[in-house]
C-alpha positions, 0 to 999 in steps of 0.5 A: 119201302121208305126203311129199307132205302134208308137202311140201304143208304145207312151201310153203304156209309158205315162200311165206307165210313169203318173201313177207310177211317178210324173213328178217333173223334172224343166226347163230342155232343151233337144236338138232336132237333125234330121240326121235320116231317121227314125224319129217320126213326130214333131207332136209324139214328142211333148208329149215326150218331155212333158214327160221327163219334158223338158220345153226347145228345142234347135234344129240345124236349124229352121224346120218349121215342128217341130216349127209349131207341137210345136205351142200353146204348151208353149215349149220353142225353141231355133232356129239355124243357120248353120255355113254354113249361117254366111258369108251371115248374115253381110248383113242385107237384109239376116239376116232380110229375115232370122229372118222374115222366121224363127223367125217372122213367128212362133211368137207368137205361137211358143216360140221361145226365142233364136237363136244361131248363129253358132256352136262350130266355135271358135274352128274349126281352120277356122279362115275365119269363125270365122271371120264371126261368131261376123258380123253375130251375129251383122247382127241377132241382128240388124234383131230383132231390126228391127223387134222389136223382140230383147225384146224377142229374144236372139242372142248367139253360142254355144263354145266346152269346148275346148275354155278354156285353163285351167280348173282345179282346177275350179277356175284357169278357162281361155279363150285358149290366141289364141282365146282370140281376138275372144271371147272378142269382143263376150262376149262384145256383149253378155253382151250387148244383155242381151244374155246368155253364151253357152257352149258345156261340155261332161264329157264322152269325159274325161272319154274316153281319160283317163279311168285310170286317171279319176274316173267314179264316179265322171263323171256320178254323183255317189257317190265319195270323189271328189275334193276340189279346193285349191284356194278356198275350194269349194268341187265338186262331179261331173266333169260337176259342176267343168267345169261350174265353170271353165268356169264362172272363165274364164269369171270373168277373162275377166271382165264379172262375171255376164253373164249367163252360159247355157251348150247347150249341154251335154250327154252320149252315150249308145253304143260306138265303141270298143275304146270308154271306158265307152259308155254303157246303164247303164252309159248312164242311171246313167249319164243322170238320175242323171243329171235331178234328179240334175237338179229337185233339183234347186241348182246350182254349188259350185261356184253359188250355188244361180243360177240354172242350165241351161242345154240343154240334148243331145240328144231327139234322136239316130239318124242314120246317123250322121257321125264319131264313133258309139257314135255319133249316139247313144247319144239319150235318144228315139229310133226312135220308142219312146221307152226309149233307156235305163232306166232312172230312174227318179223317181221324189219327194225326189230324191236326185240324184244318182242311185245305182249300186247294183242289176240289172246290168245285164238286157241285153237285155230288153229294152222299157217302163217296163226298163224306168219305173222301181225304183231306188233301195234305197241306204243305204248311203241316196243318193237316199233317197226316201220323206216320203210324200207319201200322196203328192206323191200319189195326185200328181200322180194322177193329172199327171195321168189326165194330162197325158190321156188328152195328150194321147187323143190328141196323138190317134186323131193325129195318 
């Protein structure tokens, strides 16, 4: 009963989603965490991330349910393990059991392309685990090696922003002197494996700790004077360009200006505890619809305006039992059912970024497919200026539209 409702809930969306827009959101990631007990199966989340547009999924282990729902799908996967693993992985007889059960097994039908060792550990303040963290790394590595899967897996971990010691103006960007012992010998070993940077950056936090200080504006995207960095005359518009570009200032510091920087992790809440400043569906909304319009538009930060941005959303889901405030289990972009937890506003083709502010604030309590389906307002300052190719916006529409009852086929078969 549960499955049909939810397949129910699953097309009326996708139809709603196909026809009125097209889908022209590009290589987004989207993080897929399970501390639930009220989840869809893998098998249902499928065609949502196909709707959103994601390309990529990050999840926090390697469930064999979700890497063989998303077989053959083409998304994809980004696989981790759990700092409660890293001291077993210097042995070499875990780490290849552990590739070959986790990473071998779903190859090539699954895409797996990365596996993240370890998270946010540097900043744990456990310095015997951040002892293990680079060994592991090494052990995962040397696993693939082995397995001749090092072509096409990467081995990294996710860092909290936290890592930095400075971060403003961008350009001042550098690595915490504490951690620094640490973190050399890991970006050595990035650059190395060819293995991207990644970073755990939230805006919210900012706005949380200091409401006065920090513009709202300038953290979900919105139209602002911004900030011009004096060392170098760059002008940034929103809070995550500029920590971006702090931390590839950090790494040029360090002597390592070419590796590659993936956000793993970014988002906003929808819901919040009574302290937590600024957790609401409308900045949920503009922060994460502003940041996949930003994404679609394939320009990169003030610093590397030639490099797209590589980012992961956090999160696919809200997800029920997750520890600590009441934002930590609202950060979801579903509800457990498949209904949007608020309106994006993604309206694809000749969307600049941005999302008004003007009527429409007050929609309460309305929620599900007809909040996530209804269009930006325009906004006369031409931030949300809307192409005039119709014609093309029209023909791709359709083209969706007959992508999108394929996927509804295949989503009523599994039901």
């Amino acid at each position: 009963m549960e499955a049909t409702h939810f397949s129910s809930n699953l097309a009326i969306f996708l139809i709603g989603f196909l026809i009125l827009f097209p889908l022209t959101i590009s290589s987004v990631g989207v993080n897929y965490g399970q501390i639930a007990n009220n989840l869809p199966s893998p098998d249902h989340v499928v065609p949502l991330v196909k709707a959103i547009g994601a390309t990529r999924v990050k999840l926090y282990d390697a469930d064999p349910k979700v890497l063989k729902a998303f077989a053959n799908t083409g998304v994809e996967f980004t696989v981790s393990l759990g700092n409660e693993y890293l001291s077993k992985m210097a042995d070499p007889a875990n780490a290849q059991q552990w590739v070959k059960t986790n990473v071998q097994s779903y190859l090539p039908a699954t895409k797996i392309t990365s596996i993240a060792v370890g998270n946010e550990v540097l900043t744990l303040n456990d310095t015997n685990l951040s002892g293990c963290l680079l060994p592991a790394m090494q052990g995962v590595h040397s696993a693939l090696v082995n397995l001749k899967l090092d072509s096409q897996v990467t081995v990294t971990t996710a860092h909290s922003v936290a890592i930095l010691q400075s971060s403003y103006p961008p350009s001042t960007g550098s690595f915490r002197q504490d951690l620094k012992s640490c973190i050399s010998p890991i970006l050595d070993f990035l650059s190395k494996t060819c293995s991207p940077f990644l970073v755990n950056a939230y805006p919210f936090f900012a706005y949380k700790a200091n409401p006065k200080q920090v513009s709202l504006d300038f953290v979900l995207f919105q139209p602002n004077a911004g900030i011009v960095d004096p060392a170098n005359n760059l002008h940034y518009d929103n809070m995550l360009f500029a920590q971006i570009d702090a931390v590839y200032a950090a790494l040029n510091r360090l002597g390592y200006k070419k590796l590659p920087v993936q956000i793993s992790e970014t988002g906003w809440p929808s819901k919040g505890d009574e302290d937590e400043i600024g957790a609401s569906p409308e900045n949920a909304k503009k922060y994460n619809g502003n940041l996949l319009k930003i994404i679609g538009q394939k320009k990169g930060t003030p610093a590397r305006p030639n490099v797209d941005l590589n980012i992961f959303v956090f999160a696919m889901f809200n997800e029920n039992l997750k520890p600590g405030p009441t934002s930590e289990r609202n950060y979801g972009l579903f509800k457990p059912d498949g209904t949007p937890a608020y309106g994006l506003g993604v309206s694809g083709i000749g969307v600049s970024g941005g999302n008004s502010t003007g009527s429409g604030g007050g929609s309460g309590g309305s929620s599900g497919p007809s909040v996530y389906l209804s269009p930006p307002v325009n906004s006369s300052n031409g931030y949300l200026a809307i192409s005039s190719a119709t014609e093309m916006i029209v023909w791709s529409n359709w083209r969706r539209l007959s992508m999108g009852l394929k996927m509804l086929m295949v989503a009523y078969l599994m039901s």
